[in-house]
C-alpha positions as semicolon CSV with decimal commas, in nm:
position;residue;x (nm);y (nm);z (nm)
1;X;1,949;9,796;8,802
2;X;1,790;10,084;8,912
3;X;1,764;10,205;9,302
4;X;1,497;10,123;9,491
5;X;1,281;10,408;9,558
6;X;1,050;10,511;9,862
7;X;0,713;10,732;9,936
8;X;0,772;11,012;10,174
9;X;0,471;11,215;10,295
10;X;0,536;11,494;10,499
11;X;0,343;11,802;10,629
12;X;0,610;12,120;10,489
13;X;0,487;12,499;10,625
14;X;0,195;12,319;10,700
15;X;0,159;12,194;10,363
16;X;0,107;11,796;10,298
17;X;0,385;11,705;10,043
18;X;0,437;11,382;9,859
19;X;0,715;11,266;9,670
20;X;0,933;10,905;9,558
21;X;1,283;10,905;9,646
22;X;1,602;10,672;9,698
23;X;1,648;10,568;10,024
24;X;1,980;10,802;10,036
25;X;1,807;11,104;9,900
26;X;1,878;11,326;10,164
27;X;1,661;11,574;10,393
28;X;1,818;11,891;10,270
29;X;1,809;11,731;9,873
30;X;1,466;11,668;9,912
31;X;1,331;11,976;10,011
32;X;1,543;12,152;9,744
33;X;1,526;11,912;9,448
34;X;1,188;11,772;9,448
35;X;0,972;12,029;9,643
36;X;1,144;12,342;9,503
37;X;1,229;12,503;9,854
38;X;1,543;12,672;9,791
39;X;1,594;12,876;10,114
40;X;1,722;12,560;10,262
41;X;2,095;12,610;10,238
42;X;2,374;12,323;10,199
43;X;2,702;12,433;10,363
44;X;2,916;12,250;10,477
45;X;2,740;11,889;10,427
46;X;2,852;11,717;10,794
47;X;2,646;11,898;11,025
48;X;2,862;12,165;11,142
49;X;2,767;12,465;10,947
50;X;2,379;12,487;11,077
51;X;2,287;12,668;10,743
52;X;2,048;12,376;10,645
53;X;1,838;12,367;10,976
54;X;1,530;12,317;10,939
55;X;1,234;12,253;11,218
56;X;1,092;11,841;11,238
57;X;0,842;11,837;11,475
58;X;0,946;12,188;11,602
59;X;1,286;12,086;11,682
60;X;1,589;12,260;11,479
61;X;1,775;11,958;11,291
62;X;2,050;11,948;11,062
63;X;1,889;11,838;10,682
64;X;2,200;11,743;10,598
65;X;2,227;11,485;10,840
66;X;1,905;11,303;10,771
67;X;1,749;11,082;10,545
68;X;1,391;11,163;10,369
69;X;1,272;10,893;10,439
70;X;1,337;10,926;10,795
71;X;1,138;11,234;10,767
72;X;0,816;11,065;10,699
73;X;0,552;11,121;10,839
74;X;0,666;11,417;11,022
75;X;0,588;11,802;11,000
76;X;0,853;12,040;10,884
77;X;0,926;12,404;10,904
78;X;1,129;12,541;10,660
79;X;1,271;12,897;10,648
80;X;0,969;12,966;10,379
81;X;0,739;12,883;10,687
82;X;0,862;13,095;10,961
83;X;0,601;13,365;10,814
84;X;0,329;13,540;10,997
85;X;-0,037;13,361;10,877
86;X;-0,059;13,680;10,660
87;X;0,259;13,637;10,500
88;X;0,393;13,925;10,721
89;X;0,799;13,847;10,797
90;X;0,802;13,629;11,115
91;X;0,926;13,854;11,426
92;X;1,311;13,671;11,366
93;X;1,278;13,753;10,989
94;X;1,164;14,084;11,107
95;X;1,441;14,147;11,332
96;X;1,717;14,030;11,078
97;X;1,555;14,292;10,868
98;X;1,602;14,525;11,105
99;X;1,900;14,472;11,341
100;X;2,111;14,374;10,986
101;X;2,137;14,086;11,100
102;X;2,248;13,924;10,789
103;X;2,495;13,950;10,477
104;X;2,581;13,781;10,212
105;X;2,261;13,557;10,374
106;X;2,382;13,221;10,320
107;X;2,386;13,107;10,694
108;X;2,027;13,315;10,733
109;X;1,791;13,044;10,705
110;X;1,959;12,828;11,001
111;X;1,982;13,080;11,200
112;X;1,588;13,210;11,093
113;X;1,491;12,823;11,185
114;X;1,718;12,796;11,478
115;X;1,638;13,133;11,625
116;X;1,227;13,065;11,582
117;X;1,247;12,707;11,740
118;X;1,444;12,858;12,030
119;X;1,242;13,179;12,107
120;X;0,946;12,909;12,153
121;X;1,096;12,729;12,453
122;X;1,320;13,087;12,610
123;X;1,066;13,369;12,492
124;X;1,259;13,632;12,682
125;X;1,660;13,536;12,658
126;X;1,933;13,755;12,766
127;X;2,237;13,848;12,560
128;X;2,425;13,523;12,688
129;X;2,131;13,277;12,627
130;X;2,108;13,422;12,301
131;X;2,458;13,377;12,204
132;X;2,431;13,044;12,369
133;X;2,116;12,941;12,103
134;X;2,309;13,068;11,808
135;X;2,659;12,889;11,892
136;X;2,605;12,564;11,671
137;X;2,518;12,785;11,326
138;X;2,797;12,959;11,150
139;X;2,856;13,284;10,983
140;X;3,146;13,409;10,800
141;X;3,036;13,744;10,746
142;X;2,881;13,940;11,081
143;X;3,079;13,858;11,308
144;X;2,745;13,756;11,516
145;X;2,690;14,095;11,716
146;X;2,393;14,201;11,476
147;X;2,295;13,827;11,479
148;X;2,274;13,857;11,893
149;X;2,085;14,185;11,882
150;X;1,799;14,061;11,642
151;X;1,776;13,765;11,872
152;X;1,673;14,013;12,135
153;X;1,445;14,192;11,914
154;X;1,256;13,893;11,789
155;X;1,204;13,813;12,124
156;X;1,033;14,117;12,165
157;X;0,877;14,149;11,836
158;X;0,735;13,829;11,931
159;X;0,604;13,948;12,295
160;X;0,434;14,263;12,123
161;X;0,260;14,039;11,854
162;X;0,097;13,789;12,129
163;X;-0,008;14,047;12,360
164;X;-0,368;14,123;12,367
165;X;-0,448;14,400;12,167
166;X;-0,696;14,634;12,356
């Protein structure tokens, strides 16, 4: 007998995307598997890692955590979408780029996700708040201090790119 299968519809980097799934196809699976975004990282699979955040609704969540079909409906950011509307790097992919804030670049696209959703709601952090919004992702490479710095840049990055331009 085969599983029972479900249609998920879901707006991805502002995208509408369809596809059939088992009711335990996860978040994280789907994206990867059957829409073919990769940058979507599966770490450690329970939540604690943060390198599969992704944005539902605007709100960094775990992909690993939820189901597909709990996703539908909804609109999702992945790191793919945290782009300029020219396809210029976002201001944090901008800053990673160039505060080195990555390495081996596993944990990037949590923190890209993470670091996007929370410059919307703090647009002007300090060094605390900043390691504050990064504490729930993980890196085993940077030891965070490059990770903190292009925080602070994004948030700037970000100022200078909604100013008005005279």
């Amino acid at each position: 007998m085969s599983e029972q299968r479900h249609q998920v519809t879901v707006t991805v980097n502002g995208v509408t995307r369809r596809g059939d799934v088992p009711a335990r196809r996860l978040l994280a699976d789907f994206l990867r598997m059957d829409l073919g975004l990769t940058g979507t990282h599966l770490g450690c699979e329970h939540g604690v890692c943060g390198a599969c955040t992704v944005l539902l609704d605007g709100a960094p969540v775990r992909s690993c955590l939820i189901f597909a079909v709990s996703a539908d409906g909804h609109e999702i950011t992945t790191v793919e979408g945290c782009v300029e509307d020219d396809d210029q790097l976002g201001p944090v992919q901008q800053a990673f780029l160039e505060c080195h804030g990555l390495q081996c670049g596993f944990c990037t696209p949590g923190f890209i996700t993470t670091i996007t959703a929370y410059l919307e709601e703090n647009p002007k952090p300090t060094e605390e708040e900043a390691r504050e919004a990064i504490g729930g992702n993980l890196c085993r490479c940077t030891g965070y201090q490059n990770i903190v710095k292009a925080v602070l840049r994004a948030a700037e990055i970000k100022r200078e790119r909604e100013a008005p331009h005279e």
